[in-house]
C-alpha positions in Angstrom: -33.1 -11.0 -1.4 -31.8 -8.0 0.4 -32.6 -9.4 4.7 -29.9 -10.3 4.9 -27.9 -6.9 3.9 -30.4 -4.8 5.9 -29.5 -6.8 9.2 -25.7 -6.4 8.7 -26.1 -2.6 7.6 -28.3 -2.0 11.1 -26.0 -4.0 13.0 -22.6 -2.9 12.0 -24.0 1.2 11.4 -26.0 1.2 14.2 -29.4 2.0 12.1 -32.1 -0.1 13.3 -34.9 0.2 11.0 -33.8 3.1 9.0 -31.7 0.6 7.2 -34.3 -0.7 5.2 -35.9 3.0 3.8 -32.5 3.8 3.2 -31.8 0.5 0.9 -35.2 1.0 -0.3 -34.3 5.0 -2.1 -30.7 4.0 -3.2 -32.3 1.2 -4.6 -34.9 3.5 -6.3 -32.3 5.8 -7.4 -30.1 3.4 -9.0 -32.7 2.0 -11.4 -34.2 5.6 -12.2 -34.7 5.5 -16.1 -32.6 8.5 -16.7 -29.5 7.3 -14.8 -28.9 4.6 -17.6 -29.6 2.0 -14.9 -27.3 0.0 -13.2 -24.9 0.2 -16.1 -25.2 4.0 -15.8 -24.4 4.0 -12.1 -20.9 2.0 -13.4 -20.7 4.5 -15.7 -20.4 7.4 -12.9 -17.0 5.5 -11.3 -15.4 5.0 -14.0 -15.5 8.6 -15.0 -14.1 9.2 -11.7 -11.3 7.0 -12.2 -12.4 4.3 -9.7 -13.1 1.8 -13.0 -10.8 -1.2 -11.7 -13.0 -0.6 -8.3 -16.4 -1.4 -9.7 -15.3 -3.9 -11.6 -14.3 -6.2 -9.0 -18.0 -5.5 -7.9 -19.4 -7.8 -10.5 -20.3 -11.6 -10.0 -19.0 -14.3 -12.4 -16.8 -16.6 -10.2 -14.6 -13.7 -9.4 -12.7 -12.6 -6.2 -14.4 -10.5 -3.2 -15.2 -7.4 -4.2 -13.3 -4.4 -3.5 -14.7 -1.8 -1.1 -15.2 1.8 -0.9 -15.1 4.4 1.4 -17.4 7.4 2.2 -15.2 9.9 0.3 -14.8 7.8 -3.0 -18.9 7.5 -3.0 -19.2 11.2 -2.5 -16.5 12.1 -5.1 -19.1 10.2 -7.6 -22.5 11.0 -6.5 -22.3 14.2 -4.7 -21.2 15.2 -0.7 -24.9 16.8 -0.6 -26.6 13.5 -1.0 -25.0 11.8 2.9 -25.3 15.7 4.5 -28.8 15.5 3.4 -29.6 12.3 4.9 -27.8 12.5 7.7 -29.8 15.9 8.3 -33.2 14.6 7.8 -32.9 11.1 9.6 -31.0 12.5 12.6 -28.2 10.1 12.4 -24.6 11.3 11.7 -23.3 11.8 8.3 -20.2 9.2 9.3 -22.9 6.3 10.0 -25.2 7.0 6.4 -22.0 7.5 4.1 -20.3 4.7 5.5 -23.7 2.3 5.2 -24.3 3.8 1.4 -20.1 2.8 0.4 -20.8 -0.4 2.4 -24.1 -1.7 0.7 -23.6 -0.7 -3.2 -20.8 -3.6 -3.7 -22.5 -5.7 -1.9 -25.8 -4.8 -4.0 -24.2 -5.3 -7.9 -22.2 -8.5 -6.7 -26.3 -9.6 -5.7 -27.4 -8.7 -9.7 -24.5 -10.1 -11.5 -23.9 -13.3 -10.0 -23.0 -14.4 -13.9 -20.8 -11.7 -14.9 -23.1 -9.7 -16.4 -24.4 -6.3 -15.7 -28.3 -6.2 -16.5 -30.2 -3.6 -18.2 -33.6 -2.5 -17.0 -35.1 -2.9 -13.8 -34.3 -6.6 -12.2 -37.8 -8.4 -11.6 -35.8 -8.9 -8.0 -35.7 -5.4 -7.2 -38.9 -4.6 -8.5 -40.1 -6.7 -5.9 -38.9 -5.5 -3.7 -39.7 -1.8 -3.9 -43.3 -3.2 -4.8 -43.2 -4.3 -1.2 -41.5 -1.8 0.3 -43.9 0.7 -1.3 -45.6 0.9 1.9 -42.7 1.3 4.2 -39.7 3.5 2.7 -40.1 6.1 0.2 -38.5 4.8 -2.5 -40.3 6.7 -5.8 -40.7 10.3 -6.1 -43.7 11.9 -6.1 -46.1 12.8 -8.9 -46.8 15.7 -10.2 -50.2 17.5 -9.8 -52.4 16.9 -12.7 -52.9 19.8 -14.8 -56.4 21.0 -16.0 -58.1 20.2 -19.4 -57.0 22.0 -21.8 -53.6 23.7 -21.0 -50.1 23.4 -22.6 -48.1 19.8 -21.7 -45.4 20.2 -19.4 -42.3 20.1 -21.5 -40.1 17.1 -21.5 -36.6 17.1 -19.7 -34.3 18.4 -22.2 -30.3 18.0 -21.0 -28.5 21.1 -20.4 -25.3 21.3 -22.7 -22.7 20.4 -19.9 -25.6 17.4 -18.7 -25.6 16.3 -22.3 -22.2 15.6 -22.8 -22.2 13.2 -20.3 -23.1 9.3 -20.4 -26.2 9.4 -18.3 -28.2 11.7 -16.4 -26.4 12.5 -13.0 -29.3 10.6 -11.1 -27.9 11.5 -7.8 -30.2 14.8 -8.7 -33.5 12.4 -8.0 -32.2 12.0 -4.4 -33.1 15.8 -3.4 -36.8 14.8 -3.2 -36.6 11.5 -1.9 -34.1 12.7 0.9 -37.2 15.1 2.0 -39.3 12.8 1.9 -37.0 10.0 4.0 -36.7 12.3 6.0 -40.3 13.1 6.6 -41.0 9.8 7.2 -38.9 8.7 10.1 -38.8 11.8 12.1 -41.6 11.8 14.9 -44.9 13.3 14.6 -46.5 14.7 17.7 -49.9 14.7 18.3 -50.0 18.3 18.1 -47.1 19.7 16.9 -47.4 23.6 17.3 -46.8 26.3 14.5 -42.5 26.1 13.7 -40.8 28.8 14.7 -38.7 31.0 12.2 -35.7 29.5 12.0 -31.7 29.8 11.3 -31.0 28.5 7.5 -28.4 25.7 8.0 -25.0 26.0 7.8 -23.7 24.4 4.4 -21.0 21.9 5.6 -17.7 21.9 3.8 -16.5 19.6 1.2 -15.1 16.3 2.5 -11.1 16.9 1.1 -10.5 14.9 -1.6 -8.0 11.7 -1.1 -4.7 12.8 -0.9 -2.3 10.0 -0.3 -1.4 6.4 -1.8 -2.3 3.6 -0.8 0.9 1.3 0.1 2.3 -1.3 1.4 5.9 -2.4 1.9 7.1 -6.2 2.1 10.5 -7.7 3.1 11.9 -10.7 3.1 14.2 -10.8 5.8 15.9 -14.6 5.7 12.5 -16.6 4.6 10.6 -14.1 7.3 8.4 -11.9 5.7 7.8 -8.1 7.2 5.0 -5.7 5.9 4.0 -2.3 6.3 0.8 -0.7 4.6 -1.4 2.1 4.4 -5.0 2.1 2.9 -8.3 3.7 2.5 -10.9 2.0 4.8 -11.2 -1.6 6.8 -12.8 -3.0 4.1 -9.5 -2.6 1.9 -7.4 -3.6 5.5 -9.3 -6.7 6.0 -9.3 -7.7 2.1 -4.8 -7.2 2.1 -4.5 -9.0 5.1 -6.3 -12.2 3.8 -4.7 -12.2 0.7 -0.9 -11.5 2.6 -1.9 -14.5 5.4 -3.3 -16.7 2.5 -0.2 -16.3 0.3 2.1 -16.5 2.9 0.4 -18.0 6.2 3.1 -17.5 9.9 6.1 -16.6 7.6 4.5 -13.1 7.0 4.0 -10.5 9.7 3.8 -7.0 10.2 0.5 -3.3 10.5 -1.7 -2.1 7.8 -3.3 1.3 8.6 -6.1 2.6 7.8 -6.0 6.2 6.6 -9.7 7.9 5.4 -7.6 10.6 2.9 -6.2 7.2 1.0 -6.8 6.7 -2.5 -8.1 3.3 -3.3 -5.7 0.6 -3.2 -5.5 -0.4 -7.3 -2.9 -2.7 -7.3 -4.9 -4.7 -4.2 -7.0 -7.1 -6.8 -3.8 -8.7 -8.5 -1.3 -8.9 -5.3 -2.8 -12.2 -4.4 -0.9 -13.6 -7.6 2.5 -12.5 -7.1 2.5 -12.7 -3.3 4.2 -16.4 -3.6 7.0 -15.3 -5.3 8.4 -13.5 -2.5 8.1 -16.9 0.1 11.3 -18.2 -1.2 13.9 -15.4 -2.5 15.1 -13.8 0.8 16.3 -10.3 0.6 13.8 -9.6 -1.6 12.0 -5.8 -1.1 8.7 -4.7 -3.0 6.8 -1.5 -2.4 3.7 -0.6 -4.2 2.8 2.9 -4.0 -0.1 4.1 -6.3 0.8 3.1 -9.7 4.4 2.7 -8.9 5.4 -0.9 -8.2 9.5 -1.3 -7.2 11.1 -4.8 -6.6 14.6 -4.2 -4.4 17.1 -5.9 -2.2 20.1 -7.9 -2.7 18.9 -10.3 -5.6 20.9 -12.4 -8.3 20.4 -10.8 -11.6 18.7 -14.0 -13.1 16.0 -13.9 -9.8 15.5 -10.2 -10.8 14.9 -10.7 -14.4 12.2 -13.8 -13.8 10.5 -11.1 -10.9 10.1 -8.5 -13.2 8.7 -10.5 -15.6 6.5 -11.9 -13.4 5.1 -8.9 -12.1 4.5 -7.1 -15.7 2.2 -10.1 -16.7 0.2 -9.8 -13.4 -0.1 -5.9 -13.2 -0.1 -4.8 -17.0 0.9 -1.5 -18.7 -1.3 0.4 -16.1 1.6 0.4 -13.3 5.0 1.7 -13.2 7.1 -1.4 -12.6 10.8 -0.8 -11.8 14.2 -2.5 -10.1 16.3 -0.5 -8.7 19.0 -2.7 -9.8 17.9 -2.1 -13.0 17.5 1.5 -12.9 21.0 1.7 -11.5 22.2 -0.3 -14.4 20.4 2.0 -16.8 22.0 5.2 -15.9 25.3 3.5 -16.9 27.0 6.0 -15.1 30.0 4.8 -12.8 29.5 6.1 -9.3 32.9 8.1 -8.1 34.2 6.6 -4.7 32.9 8.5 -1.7 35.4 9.7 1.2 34.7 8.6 4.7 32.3 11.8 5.2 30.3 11.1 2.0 29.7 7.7 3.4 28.2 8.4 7.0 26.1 11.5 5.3 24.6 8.4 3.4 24.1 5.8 6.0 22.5 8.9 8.3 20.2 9.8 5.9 19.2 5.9 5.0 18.5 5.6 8.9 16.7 8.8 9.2 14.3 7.4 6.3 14.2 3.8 8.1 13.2 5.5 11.7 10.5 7.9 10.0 8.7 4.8 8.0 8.8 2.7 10.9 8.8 -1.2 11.8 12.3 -1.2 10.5 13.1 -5.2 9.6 16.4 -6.5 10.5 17.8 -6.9 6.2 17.0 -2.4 5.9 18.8 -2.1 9.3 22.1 -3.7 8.7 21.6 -2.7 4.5 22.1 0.9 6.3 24.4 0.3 8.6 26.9 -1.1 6.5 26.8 2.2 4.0 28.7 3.7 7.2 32.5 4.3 7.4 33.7 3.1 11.4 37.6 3.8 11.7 39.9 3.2 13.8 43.8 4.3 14.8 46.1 2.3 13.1 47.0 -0.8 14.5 44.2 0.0 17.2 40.6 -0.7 17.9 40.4 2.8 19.2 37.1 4.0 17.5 38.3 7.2 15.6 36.8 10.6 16.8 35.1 11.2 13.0 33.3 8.2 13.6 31.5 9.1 17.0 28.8 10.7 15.3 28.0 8.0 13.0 27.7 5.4 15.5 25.5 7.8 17.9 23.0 7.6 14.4 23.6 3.8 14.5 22.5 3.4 18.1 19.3 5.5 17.7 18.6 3.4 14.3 18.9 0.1 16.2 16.6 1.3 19.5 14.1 1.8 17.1 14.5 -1.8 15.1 11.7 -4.6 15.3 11.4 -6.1 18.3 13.7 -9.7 18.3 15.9 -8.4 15.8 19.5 -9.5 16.1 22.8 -7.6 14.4 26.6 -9.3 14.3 29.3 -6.8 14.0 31.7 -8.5 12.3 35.5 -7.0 12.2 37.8 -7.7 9.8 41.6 -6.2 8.2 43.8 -6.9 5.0 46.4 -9.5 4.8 49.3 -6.8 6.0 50.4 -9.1 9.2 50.6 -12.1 10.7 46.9 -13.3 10.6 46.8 -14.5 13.9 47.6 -10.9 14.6 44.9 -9.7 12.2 42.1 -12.1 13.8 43.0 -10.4 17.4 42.8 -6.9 16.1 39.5 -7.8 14.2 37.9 -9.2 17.5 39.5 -6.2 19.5 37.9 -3.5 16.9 34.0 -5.1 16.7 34.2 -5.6 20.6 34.9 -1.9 21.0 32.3 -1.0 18.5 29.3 -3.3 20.3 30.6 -2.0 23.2 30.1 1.7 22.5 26.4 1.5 21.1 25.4 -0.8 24.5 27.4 2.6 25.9 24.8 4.9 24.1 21.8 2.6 24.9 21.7 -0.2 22.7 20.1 -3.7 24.6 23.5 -5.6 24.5 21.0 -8.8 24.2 20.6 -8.1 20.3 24.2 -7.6 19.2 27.1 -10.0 19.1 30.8 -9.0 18.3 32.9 -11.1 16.2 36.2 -11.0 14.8 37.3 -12.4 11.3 40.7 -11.2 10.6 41.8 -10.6 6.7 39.9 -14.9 6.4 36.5 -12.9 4.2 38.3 -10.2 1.9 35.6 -8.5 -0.4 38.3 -7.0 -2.8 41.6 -7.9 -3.9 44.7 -7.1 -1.4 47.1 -6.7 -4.3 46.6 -2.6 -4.4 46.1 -0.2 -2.1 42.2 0.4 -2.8 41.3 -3.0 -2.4 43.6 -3.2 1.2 41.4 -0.3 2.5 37.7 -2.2 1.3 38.9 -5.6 3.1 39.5 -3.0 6.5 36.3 -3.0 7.5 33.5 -3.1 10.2 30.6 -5.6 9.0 27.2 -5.4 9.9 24.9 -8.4 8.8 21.5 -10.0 10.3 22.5 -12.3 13.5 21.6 -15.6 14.6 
């Protein structure tokens, strides 16, 4: 039942024949009588918060199961069980912990291939310790027979802390075993001479404890679709990019890390059902980030309504769901109108946070650049000196943009004029601005200029407000 997962542990770990003694005690260990049995050992992650982990572990038609990494295993059964292992076999503690996380999925998706976890000992496994007896310690060893007539030994009574848990903590058994293991596979001279005193070994520290979130970022940038992510191991990088690629096949691109300190990736299980609903609504922005799931970007109101929707029947009450549009609409608190200054502090600190995340997609880069306020003399497409510092930001932000990204800078004016007048002095002002950022480094190859006149007002040129929102420099996605 199990060949097969001893060839890909000694393959993919590097373990050769250890493999099989070390399948052969977690196996024994796992259906100890005192850990509760394989229910028991499901017990032990979700006390550790890892519940909607194991779940995915079990068979029943279900998806692939979710992995673990070394960390998550030895936040439930202990960081002394892989040190000890890795001490007595000679191997590296990397190779055993990452072998023990990699087979125990793979080992209750084998027992519950109908959705059921079983209680007592599978007559599959206890086969296969029966025949394994002989070749990997997988039981622990008996106690000397005591002589006629004296006192029982006294049965294992639970300390209080032991018995407020749901099941013996059966990682205890391994101590033993380990010793054992380890006896076993190390070599045996002939004649080995007497061991020499030696140094006690140095306890290793604690592996830290996971630290970040695992997230990912995807943007729909005119039907293409850009990701960024960060998770726990490859087995949780290998599981997001099939569900991305099946979702969304060549319209979806972009890196997923991988990041050992990552907490398991919780949301990762139900992604694969909402994924479609981003193919089609472009400028469309979700970030999942722990328990916090955010839908952005420029949306109608009726496509953010029918997303949020969406997203609360797939994920549940266990996830903070949120739109920004919504949460701006919440606070219900009209924003006061920002001077020139208030608006480039803005739009630097938007492309600060673009550089520093990285793979910046072309919908963020313009979304930032058009928070800016570029100014010119009157009547002139001489770029005013409060702006110079604002554009030397832009120019950074667009050096560091996705490769094959393309930006129009778009000039336009109120309707104080004759338009044709307007529509030369538009053209005039976006030439000088694409000309300055080429100036400060920009590839002139990704930006066109292009002048619009007072033809594509955003505001009303009745008052003097709206005149100075239609004079404007506009920076949108280009062809």
């Amino acid at each position: 039942m199990f060949d097969l997962l001893i060839k890909e542990v000694a393959a993919k770990f590097g373990l050769g024949d250890k493999a099989d003694s070390i399948l052969s005690s977690l196996l024994s260990l796992m259906f100890q009588k005192q850990s509760g049995e394989l229910g028991g050992v499901m017990d032990l992650f979700k006390q550790k918060g890892l519940a909607s982990i194991a779940a995915t572990w079990v068979g029943g038609g279900k998806g692939l199961p979710l992995g673990i990494n070394p960390t998550q295993l030895e936040n439930v059964i202990g960081g002394s069980l892989v040190q000890e292992i890795a001490s007595k076999t000679g191997l590296g503690s990397g190779p055993i912990g990452g072998a023990l996380a990699f087979m125990l999925p793979k080992i209750v998706r084998a027992l519950t291939p109908d959705g059921v976890v079983p209680t007592g000992v599978p007559a599959a496994i206890s086969q296969y310790l029966a025949s394994a007896a002989g070749a990997a310690p997988a039981a622990v060893t008996p106690a000397p027979a005591r002589p006629p007539g004296s006192p029982a030994a006294p049965a294992y009574a639970p300390t209080p802390a032991a018995a407020e848990s749901k099941g013996f903590p059966w990682w205890w058994i391994l101590i033993p075993l380990v010793l054992l293991l380890g006896w076993c596979v190390a070599p045996k001279p002939a004649d080995a001479p007497p061991a020499a005193e030696t140094t006690p070994p140095v306890t290793a520290a604690p592996t830290p404890v996971a630290q970040l979130n695992s997230k990912l970022e995807l943007n729909n940038d005119g039907g293409k679709i850009y990701y960024t992510g960060t998770v726990a191991d490859e087995t949780a990088k290998t599981s997001l990019s099939d569900a991305i690629k099946a979702a969304l096949g060549n319209t979806a691109s972009g890196d997923i890390r991988v990041d050992g300190t990552a907490r398991s990736a919780n949301w990762l299980a139900a992604l694969g059902q909402f994924l479609p609903e981003l193919k089609s609504l472009s400028g469309s922005k979700l970030t999942l980030d722990g328990e916090n799931i955010t839908l952005d970007g420029a949306l109608a109101q009726g496509d953010i309504d029918g997303l949020m929707a969406k997203l609360k029947s797939i994920f549940g009450d266990a996830f903070n769901i949120q739109s920004v549009a919504q949460v701006l609409q919440a606070a219900a608190i009209p924003a006061a109108p920002m001077d020139d200054a208030a608006k480039n502090a803005a739009a630097a600190a938007k492309m600060d946070e673009l550089k520093a995340a990285g793979n910046i997609s072309g919908t963020d880069l313009v979304n930032a650049l058009n928070l800016a306020a570029v100014t010119f003399a009157t009547g002139s497409a001489t770029i005013s000196p409060n702006s110079h510092a604002i554009l030397n930001k832009a120019a950074d932000t667009l050096k560091a943009a996705a490769d094959g990204t393309r930006v129009e800078i778009g000039g336009h004016t109120d309707n104080v004029g004759n338009p044709a007048s307007n529509m030369k002095l538009s053209e005039a002002r976006s030439n000088s601005v694409m000309a300055t950022l080429v100036k400060l480094g920009v590839n002139a190859a990704m930006l066109t200029a292009k002048g619009y006149g007072d033809t594509k007002p955003v505001d009303s040129n009745d008052t003097p407000e709206g005149k100075a929102k239609n004079r404007r420099m506009e920076f949108s996605v280009g062809p």
